[in-house]
Every structure is written in C-alpha cells, then in structure tokens.
C-alpha positions in Angstrom: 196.0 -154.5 -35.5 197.7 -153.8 -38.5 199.0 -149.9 -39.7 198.3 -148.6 -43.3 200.7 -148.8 -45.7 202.8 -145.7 -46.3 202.4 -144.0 -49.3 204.6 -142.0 -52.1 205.4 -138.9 -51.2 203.3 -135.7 -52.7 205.6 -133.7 -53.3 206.9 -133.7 -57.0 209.9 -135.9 -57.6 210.1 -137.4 -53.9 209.4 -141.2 -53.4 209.6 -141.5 -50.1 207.2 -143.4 -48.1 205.2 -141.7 -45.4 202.3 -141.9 -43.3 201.0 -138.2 -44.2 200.8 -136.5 -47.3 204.6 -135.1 -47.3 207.5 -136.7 -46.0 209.4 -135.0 -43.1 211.5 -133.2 -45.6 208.6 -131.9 -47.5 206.4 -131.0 -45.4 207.4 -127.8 -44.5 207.1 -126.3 -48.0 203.4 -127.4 -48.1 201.5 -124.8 -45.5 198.0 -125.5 -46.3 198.4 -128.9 -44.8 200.2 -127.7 -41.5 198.2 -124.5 -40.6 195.1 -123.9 -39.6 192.1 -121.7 -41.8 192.5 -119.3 -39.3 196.0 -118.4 -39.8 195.7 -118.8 -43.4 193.4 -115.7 -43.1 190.0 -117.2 -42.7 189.3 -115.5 -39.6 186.5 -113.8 -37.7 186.8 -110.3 -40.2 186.9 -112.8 -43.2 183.5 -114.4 -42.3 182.0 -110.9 -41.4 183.3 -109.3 -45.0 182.2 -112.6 -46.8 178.9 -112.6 -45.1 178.3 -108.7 -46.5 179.5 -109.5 -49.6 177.2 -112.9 -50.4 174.4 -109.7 -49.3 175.1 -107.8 -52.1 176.0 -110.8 -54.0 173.5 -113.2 -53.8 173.6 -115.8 -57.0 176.3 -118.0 -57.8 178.0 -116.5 -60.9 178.7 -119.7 -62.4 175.3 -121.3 -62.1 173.9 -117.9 -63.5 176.1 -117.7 -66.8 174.9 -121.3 -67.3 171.4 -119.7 -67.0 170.6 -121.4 -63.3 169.7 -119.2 -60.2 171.2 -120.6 -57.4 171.9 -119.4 -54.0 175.2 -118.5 -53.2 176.8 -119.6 -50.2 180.7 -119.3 -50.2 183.1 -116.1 -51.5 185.9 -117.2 -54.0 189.0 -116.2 -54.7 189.0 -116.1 -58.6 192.5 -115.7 -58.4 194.2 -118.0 -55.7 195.9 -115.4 -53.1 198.5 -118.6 -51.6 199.1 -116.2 -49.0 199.5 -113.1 -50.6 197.2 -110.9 -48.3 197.0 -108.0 -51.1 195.2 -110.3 -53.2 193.5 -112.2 -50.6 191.5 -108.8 -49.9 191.2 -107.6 -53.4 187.6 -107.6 -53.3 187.4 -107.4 -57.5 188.9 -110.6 -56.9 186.0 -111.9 -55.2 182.9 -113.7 -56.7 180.0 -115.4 -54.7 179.7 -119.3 -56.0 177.6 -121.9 -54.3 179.2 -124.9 -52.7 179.1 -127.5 -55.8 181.1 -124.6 -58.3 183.3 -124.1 -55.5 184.6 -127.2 -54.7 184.7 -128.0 -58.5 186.5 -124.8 -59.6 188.6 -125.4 -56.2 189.3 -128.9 -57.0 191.0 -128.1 -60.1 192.9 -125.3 -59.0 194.5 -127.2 -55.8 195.6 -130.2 -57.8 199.3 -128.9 -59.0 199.3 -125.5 -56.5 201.7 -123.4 -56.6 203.5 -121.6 -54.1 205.6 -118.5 -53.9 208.1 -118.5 -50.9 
C-alpha cells in the first residue's frame, strides 16, 4: 500500500518534508500538538469552574450582540492564555460562546499563534 506524501513543514520559514505537522526540528517549539488538553490545563477543576460559569452565563455573547439567543455551551478565553496560567484563570477574561462562535473566533485566532517561551 502506498504512504502519503510528506508535506512542507509548518513551521514559518522551514521546508522540510514530514509526515506530521512539524519536522523533528520544529516540533518541539509547537506544544499544542505534543501535549495533551489535560496538561495544557483543561483538567477536572477547569470543567467544574467552566460548568459554573456557563450557570451564571448562560447565552453565547456573540450570538446575543448579533441579537440571537443561543445556548451557550463552551467558556472562552477572549484573550488566548498560550500557557500563561494567570491569564488562563482570569475569569474577566472569560466569556460563554456556543460551539459555532467558538470554533470560528478560535479558528482565526490559531492560524498564525503565537508563543512566548
């Protein structure tokens, strides 16, 4: 059976071919491929502080502004923490969004991340 064809490398300015994402040299400096949601934070007391907070929190903001009551399902970072734990529990940082506006607003945002190592 025949293997896929390797691909570019992600990383900016690398052409390497790989199987993966990242090359072998690269990989290391992306972290959200390698680790787990769990040790990026996502853990038991996030879902438990999450869950309280879609509570009081009910309606996605963005759908609302836009004049549509939707249920809210998932907590956002408005600002992304990339591992900064002071910010990833900043809870004025929070904002309840349902799925669709969260993978959108997402989507956007982890296009060109950036990371602070």
């Amino acid at each position: 059976m025949p293997y896929r064809p390797k691909k570019p490398c992600r990383h900016p300015g690398c052409a390497k071919l790989t199987d993966g994402r990242y090359c072998e040299e690269h990989i290391s400096l992306h972290p959200e491929v390698t680790r787990s949601a769990a040790k990026r934070g996502y853990d038991s007391k996030w879902r438990k502080e999450s869950k309280v907070y879609l509570r009081e929190h009910p309606l996605c903001e963005i759908c609302k502004r836009n004049g549509k009551y939707v249920q809210a399902t998932v907590v956002d970072h408005i600002k992304p923490h990339r591992g900064d734990s002071k910010l990833f529990w900043d809870k004025s940082n929070w904002r309840s969004l349902c799925k669709p506006c969260h993978d959108k607003k997402t989507g956007k945002e982890d296009s060109r991340p950036t990371y602070r190592y």
